[in-house]
Backbone bond lengths (Angstrom), bond angles and torsions (degrees), N, CA, C in turn:
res aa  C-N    CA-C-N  psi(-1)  N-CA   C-N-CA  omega(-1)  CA-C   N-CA-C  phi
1 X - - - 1.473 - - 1.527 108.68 -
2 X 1.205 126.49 120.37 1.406 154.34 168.56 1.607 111.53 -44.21
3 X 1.384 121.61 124.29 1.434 103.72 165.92 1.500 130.84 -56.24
4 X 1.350 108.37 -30.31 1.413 134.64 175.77 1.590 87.53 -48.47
5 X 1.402 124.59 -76.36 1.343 114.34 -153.87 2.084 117.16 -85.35
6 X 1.322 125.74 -6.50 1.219 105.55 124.11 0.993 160.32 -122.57
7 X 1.992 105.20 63.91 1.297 113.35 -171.01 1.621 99.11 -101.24
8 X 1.169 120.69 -8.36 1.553 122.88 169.48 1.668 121.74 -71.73
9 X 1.339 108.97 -39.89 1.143 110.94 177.47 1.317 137.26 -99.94
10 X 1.761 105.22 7.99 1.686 129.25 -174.11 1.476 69.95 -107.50
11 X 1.515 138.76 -71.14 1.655 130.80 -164.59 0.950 117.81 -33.88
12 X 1.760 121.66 -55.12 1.581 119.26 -164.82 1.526 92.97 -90.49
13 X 0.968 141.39 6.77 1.485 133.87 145.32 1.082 154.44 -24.47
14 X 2.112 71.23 -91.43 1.801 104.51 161.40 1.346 94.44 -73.71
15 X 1.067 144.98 -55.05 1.646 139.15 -136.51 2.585 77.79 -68.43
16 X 1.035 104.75 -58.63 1.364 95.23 -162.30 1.560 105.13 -54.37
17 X 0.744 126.09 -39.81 1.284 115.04 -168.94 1.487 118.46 -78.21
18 X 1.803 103.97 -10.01 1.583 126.86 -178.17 1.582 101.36 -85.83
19 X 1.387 114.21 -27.32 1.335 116.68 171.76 1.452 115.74 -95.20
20 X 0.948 139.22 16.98 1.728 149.89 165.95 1.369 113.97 -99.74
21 X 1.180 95.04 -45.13 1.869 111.92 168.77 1.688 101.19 -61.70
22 X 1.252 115.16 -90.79 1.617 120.50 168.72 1.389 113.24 -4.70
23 X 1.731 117.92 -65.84 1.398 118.79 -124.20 2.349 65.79 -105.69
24 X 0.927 124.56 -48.86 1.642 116.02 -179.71 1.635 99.14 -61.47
25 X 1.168 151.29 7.06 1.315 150.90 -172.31 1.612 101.87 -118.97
26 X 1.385 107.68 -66.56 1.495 99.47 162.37 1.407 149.98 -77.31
27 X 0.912 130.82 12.23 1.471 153.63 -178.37 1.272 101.49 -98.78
28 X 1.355 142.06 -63.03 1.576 128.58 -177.60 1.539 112.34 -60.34
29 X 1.725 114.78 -12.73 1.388 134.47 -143.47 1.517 75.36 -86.58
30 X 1.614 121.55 -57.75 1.161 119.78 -146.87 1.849 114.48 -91.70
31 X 1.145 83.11 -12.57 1.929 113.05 170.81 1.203 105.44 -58.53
């Protein structure tokens, strides 16, 4: 298995769970 082919599906992963963190971190921030 190619890095190429699971760097799409470790990305939208991590990236989602990097944006749940973010978006629950900033939202009370801006509250």
């Amino acid at each position: 298995m190619s890095r190429a082919d699971m760097l799409p599906g470790q990305c939208s992963l991590y990236q989602g769970q990097a944006a749940t963190a973010t978006y629950q971190k900033t939202v009370p921030a801006r509250r």
